[in-house]
LUMDO-446623 format. One line per field, with one value per atom (N, C-alpha, C, O): residue number from 1; y, x, z; atom name. Coordinates in steps of 0.05 Angstrom, whole numbers. Example, Ala and Ser with C-alpha at 12.3 -4.5 7.8 and 13.67 -1.06 7.14 Angstrom:
k: [1, 1, 1, 1, 2, 2, 2, 2] .
north: [-114, -90, -66, -66, -45, -21, 1, 23] .
east: [264, 246, 264, 285, 257, 273, 258, 268] .
up: [156, 156, 156, 169, 142, 143, 157, 161] .
a: [N, CA, C, O, N, CA, C, O] .
***
This chain:
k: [1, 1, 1, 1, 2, 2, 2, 2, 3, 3, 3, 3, 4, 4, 4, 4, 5, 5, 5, 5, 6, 6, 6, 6, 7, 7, 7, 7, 8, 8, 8, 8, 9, 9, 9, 9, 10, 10, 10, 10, 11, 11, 11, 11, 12, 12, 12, 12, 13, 13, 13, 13, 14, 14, 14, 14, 15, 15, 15, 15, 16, 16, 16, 16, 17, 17, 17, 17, 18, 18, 18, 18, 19, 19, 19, 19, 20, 20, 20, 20, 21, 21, 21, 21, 22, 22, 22, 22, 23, 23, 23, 23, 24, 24, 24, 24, 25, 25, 25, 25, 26, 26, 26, 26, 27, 27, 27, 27, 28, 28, 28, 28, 29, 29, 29, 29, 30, 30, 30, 30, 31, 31, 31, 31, 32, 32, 32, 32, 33, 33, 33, 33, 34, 34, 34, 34, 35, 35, 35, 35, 36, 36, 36, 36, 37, 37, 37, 37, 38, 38, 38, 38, 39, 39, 39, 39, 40, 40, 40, 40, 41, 41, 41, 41, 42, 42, 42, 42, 43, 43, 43, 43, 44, 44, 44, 44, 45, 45, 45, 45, 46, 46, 46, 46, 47, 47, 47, 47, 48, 48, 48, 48, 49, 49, 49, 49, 50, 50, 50, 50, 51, 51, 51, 51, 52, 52, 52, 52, 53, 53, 53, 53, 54, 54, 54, 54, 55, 55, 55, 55, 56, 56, 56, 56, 57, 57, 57, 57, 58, 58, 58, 58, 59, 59, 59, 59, 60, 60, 60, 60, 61, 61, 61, 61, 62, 62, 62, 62, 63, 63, 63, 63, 64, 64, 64, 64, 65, 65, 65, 65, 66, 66, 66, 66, 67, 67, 67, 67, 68, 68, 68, 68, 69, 69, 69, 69, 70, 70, 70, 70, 71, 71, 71, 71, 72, 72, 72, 72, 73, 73, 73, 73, 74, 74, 74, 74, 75, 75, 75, 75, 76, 76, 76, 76, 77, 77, 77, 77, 78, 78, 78, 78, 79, 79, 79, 79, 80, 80, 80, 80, 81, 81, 81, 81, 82, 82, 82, 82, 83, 83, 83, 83, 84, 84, 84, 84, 85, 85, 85, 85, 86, 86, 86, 86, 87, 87, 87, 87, 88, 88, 88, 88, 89, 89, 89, 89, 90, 90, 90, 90, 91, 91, 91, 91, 92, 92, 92, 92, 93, 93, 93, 93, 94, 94, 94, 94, 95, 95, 95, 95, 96, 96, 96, 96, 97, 97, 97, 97, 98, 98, 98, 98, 99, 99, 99, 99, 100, 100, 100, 100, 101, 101, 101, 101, 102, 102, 102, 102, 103, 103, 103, 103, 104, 104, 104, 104, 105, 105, 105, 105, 106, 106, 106, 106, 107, 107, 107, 107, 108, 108, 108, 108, 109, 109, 109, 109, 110, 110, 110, 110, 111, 111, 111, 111, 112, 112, 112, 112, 113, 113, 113, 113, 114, 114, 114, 114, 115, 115, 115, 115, 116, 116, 116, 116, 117, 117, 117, 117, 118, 118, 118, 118, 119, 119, 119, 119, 120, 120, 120, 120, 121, 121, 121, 121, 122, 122, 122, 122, 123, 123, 123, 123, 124, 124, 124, 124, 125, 125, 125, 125, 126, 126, 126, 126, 127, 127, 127, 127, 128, 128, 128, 128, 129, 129, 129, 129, 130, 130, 130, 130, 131, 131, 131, 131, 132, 132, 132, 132, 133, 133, 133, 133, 134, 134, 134, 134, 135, 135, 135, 135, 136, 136, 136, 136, 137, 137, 137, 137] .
north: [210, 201, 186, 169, 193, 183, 173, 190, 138, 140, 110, 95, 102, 83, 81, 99, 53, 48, 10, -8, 6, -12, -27, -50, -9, -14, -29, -23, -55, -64, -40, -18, -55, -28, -42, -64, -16, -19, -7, 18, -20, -16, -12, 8, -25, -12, 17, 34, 25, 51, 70, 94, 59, 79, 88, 111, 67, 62, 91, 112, 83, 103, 132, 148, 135, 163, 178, 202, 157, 173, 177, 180, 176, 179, 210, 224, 216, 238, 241, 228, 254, 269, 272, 268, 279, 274, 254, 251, 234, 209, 185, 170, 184, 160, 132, 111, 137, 113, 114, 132, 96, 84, 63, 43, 61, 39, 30, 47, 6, 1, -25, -47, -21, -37, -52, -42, -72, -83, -110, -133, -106, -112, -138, -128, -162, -171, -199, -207, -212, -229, -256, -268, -263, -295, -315, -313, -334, -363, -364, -369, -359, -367, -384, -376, -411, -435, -431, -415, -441, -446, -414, -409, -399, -370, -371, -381, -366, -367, -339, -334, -317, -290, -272, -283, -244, -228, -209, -205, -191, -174, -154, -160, -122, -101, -84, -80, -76, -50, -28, -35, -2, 25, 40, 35, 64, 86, 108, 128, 101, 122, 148, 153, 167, 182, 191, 200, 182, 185, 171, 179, 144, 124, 150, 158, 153, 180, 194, 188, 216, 231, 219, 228, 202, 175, 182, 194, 171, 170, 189, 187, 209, 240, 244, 246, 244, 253, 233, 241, 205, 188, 199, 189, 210, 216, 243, 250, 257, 288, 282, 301, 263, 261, 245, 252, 223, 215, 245, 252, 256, 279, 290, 293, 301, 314, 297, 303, 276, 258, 244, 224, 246, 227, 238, 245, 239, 262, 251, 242, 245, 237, 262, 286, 252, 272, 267, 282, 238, 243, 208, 187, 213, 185, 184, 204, 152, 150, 125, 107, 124, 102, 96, 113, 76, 68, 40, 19, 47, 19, 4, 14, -21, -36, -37, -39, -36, -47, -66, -63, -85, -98, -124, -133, -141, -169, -179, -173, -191, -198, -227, -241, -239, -260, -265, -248, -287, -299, -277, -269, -273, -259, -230, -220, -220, -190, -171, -180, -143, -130, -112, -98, -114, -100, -70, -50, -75, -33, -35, -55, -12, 1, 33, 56, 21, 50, 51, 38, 69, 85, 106, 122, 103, 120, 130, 116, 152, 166, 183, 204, 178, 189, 196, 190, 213, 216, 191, 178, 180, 152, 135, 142, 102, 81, 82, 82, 82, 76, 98, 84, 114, 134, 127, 124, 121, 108, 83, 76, 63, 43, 47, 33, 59, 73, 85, 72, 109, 119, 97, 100, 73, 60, 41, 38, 31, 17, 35, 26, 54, 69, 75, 72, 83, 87, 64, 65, 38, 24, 7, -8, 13, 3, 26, 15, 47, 67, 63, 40, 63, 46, 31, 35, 8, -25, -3, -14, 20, 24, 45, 45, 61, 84, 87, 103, 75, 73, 57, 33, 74, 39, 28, 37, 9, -8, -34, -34, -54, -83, -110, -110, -127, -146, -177, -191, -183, -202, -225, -217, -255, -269, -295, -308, -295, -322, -361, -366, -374, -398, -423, -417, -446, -462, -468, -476, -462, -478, -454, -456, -436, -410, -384, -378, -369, -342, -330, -342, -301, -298, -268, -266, -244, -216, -229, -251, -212, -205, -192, -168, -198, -177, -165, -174, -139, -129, -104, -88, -94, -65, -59, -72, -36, -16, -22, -27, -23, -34, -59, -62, -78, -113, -131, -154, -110, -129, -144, -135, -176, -185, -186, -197] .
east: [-124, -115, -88, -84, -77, -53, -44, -43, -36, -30, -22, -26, -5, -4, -19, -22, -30, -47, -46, -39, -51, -49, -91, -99, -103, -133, -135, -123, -153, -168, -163, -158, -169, -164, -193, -195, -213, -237, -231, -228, -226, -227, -260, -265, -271, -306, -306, -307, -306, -319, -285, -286, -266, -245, -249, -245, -258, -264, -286, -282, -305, -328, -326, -336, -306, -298, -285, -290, -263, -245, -255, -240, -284, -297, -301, -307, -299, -318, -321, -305, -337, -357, -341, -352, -316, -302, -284, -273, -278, -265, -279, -295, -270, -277, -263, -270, -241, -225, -216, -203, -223, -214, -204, -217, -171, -158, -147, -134, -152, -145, -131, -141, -99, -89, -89, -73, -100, -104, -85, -94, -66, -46, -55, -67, -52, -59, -37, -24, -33, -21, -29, -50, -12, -14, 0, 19, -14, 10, 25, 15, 49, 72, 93, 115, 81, 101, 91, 102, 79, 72, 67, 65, 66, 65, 45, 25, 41, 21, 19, -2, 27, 27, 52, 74, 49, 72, 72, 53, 97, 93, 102, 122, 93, 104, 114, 101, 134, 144, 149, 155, 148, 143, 162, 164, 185, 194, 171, 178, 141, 116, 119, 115, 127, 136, 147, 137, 168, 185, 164, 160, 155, 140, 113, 112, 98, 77, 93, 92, 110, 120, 128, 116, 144, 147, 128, 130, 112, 85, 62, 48, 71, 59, 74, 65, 107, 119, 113, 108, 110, 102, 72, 65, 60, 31, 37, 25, 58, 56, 76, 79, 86, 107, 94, 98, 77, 54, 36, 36, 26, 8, 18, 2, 45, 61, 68, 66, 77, 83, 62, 69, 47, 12, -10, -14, -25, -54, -68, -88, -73, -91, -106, -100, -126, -136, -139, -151, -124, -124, -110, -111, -97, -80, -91, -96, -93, -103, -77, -71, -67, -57, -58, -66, -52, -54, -48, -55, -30, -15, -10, 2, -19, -19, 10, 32, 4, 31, 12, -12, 32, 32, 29, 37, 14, 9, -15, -39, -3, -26, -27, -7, -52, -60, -65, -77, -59, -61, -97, -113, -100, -108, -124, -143, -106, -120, -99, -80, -110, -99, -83, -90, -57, -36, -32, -23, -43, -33, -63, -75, -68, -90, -82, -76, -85, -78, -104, -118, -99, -137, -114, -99, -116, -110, -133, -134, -152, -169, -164, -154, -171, -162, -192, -215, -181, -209, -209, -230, -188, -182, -160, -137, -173, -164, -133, -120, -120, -96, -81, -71, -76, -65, -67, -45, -89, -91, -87, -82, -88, -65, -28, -7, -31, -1, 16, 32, 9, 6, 10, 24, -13, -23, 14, 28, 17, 46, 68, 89, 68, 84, 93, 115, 69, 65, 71, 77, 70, 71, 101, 108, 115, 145, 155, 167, 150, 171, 155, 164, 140, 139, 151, 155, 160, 182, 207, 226, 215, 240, 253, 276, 229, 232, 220, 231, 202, 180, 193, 197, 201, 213, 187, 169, 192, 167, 186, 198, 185, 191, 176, 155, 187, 173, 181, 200, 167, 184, 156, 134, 159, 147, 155, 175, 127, 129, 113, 96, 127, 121, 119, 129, 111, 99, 133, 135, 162, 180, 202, 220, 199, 209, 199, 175, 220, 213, 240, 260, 231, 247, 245, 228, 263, 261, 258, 267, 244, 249, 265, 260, 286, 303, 295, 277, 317, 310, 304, 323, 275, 267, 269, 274, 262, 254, 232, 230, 214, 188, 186, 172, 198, 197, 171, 166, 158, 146, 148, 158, 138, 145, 125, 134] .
up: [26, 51, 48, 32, 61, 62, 94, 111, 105, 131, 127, 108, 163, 167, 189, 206, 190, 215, 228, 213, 244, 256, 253, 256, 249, 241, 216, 196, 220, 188, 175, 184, 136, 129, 109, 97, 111, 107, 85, 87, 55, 33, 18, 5, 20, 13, 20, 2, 44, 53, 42, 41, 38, 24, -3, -10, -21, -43, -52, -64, -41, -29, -30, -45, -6, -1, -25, -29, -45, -57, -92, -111, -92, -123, -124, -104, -139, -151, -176, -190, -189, -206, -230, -252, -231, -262, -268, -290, -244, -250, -262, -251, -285, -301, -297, -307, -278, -281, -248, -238, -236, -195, -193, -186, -199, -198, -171, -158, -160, -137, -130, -134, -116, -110, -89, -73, -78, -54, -39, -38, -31, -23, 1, 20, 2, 24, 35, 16, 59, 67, 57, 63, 42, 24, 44, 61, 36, 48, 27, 5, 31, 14, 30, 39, 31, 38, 75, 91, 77, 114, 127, 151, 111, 136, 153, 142, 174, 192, 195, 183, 203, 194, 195, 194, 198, 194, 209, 225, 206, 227, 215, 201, 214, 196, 218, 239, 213, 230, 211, 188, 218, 210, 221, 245, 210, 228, 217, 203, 225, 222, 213, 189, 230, 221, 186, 165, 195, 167, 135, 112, 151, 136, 112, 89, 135, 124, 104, 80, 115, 103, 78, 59, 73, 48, 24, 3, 34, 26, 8, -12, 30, 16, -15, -38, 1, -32, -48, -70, -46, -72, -82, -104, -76, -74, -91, -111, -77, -94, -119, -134, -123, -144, -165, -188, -161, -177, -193, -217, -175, -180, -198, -216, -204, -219, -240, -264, -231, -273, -284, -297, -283, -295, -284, -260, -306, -317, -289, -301, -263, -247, -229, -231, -213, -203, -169, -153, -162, -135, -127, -140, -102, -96, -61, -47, -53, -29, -16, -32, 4, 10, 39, 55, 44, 67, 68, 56, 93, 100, 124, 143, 127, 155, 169, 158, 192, 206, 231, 236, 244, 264, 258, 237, 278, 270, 246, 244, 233, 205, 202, 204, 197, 180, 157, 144, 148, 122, 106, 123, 87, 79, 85, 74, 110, 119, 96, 84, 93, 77, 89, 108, 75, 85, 73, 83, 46, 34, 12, 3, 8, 2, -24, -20, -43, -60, -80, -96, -72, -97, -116, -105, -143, -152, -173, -194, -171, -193, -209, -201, -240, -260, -273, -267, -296, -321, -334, -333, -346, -354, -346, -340, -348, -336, -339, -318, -363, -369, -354, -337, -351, -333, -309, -299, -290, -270, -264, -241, -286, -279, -291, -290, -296, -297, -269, -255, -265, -239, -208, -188, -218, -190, -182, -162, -209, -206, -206, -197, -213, -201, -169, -158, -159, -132, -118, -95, -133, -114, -113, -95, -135, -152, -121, -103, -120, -104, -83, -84, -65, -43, -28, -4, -47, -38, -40, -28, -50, -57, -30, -22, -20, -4, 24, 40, 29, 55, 76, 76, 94, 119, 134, 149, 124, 138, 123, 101, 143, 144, 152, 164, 146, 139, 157, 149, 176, 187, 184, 192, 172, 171, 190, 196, 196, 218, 200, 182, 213, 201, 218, 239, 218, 240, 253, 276, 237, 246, 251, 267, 237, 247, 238, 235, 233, 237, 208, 201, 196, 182, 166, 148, 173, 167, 134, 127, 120, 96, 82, 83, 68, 63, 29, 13, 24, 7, 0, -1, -9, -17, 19, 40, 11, 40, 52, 76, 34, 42, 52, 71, 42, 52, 40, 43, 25, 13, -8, -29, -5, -23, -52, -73] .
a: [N, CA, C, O, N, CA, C, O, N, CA, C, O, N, CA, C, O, N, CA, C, O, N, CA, C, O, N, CA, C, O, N, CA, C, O, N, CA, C, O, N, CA, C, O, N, CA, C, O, N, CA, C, O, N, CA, C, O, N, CA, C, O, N, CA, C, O, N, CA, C, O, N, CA, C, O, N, CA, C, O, N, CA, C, O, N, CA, C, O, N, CA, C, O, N, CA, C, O, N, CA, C, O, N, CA, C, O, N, CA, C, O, N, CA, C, O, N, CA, C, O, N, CA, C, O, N, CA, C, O, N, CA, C, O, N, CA, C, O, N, CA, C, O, N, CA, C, O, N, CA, C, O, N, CA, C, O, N, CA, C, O, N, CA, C, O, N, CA, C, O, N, CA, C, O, N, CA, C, O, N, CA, C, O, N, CA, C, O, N, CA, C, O, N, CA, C, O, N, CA, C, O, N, CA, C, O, N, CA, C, O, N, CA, C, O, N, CA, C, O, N, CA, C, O, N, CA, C, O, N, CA, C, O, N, CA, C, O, N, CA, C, O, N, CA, C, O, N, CA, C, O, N, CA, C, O, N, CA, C, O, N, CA, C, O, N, CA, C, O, N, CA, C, O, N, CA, C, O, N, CA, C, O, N, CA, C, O, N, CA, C, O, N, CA, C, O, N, CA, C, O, N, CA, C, O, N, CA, C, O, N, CA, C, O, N, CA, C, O, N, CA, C, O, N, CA, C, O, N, CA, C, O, N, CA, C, O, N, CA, C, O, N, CA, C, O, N, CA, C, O, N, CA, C, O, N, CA, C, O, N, CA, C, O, N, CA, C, O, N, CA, C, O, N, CA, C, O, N, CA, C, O, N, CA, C, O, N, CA, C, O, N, CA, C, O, N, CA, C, O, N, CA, C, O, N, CA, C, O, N, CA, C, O, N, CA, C, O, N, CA, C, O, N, CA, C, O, N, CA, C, O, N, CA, C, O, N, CA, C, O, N, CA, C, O, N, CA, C, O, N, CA, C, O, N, CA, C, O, N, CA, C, O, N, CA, C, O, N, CA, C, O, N, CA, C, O, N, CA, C, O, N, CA, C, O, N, CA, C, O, N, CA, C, O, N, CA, C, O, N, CA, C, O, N, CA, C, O, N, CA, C, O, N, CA, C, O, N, CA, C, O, N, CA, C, O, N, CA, C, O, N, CA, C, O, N, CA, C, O, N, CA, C, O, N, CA, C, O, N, CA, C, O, N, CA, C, O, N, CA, C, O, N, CA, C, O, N, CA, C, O, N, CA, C, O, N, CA, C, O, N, CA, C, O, N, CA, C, O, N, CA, C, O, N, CA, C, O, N, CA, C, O, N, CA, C, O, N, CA, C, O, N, CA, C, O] .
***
C-alpha cells in the first residue's frame, strides 16, 4: 500500500496486513508528531498527486536495490497533534538487516523528493519548516 491520507493511520491492522509466509524480517518505521520546544501541532500539506506517485518510485526503486519482498507507506497530511502518527513504512524482508537497510533508505529519499510540507504551530507563533522536500524534521 502505498498512499497519502488525511485518516489516523492504523498501524496495528497495517502491520497485520503486510506479513506473509516467507518474511522473516517486518521492519517498521513509525513516524509521529513530537513536542519539540512548545509545538502544539502541525500542519502537512501534499501536491497528492504527484506526492503518491513519489512514493511508488521510492517503493519500486527500493524493490530493485535490496533483497526485500514488499514496501508499505503511508503518509498523514492535515492537522496533527503532539503524538499522532504522521508516516508509516513497513518494509518485509527474508532477513532483518536488509530490511532495516532498505527501511532508511526509503525514508532518507522521502525528506529529499515527496512534496509534502511542514508548517508548525506554537502557543506564540507559527513557522514553515524549511529544508528537505518533505519538511520533516
Amino acid at each position: 500500500m502505498i498512499s497519502i491520507t488525511r485518516d489516523v493511520i492504523d498501524a496495528g491492522a497495517m502491520i497485520e496486513a503486510a506479513k506473509r509466509p516467507g518474511m522473516g524480517a517486518l521492519v517498521t518505521f513509525c513516524g509521529a508528531v513530537r513536542d519539540d520546544g512548545g509545538i502544539e501541532r502541525i500542519e502537512l500539506e501534499a501536491y497528492e498527486e504527484v506526492a503518491v506517485r513519489e512514493l511508488e518510485k521510492i517503493r519500486d526503486e527500493a524493490m530493485r536495490e535490496f533483497p526485500i519482498e514488499s514496501v508499505d507507506i503511508v503518509h498523514r497530511i492535515g492537522s496533527l497533534f503532539v503524538g499522532e502518527t504522521i508516516l508509516l513504512v513497513i518494509v518485509g524482508a527474508g532477513h532483518r538487516k536488509e530490511a532495516f537497510a532498505a527501511s532508511e533508505f526509503i525514508i532518507d529519499r522521502l525528506k529529499q523528493t515527496v512534496p509534502i510540507w511542514k508548517k508548525e504551530f506554537y502557543r506564540d507563533g507559527e513557522r514553515w519548516v524549511p529544508g528537505e522536500a518533505g519538511g520533516q524534521g
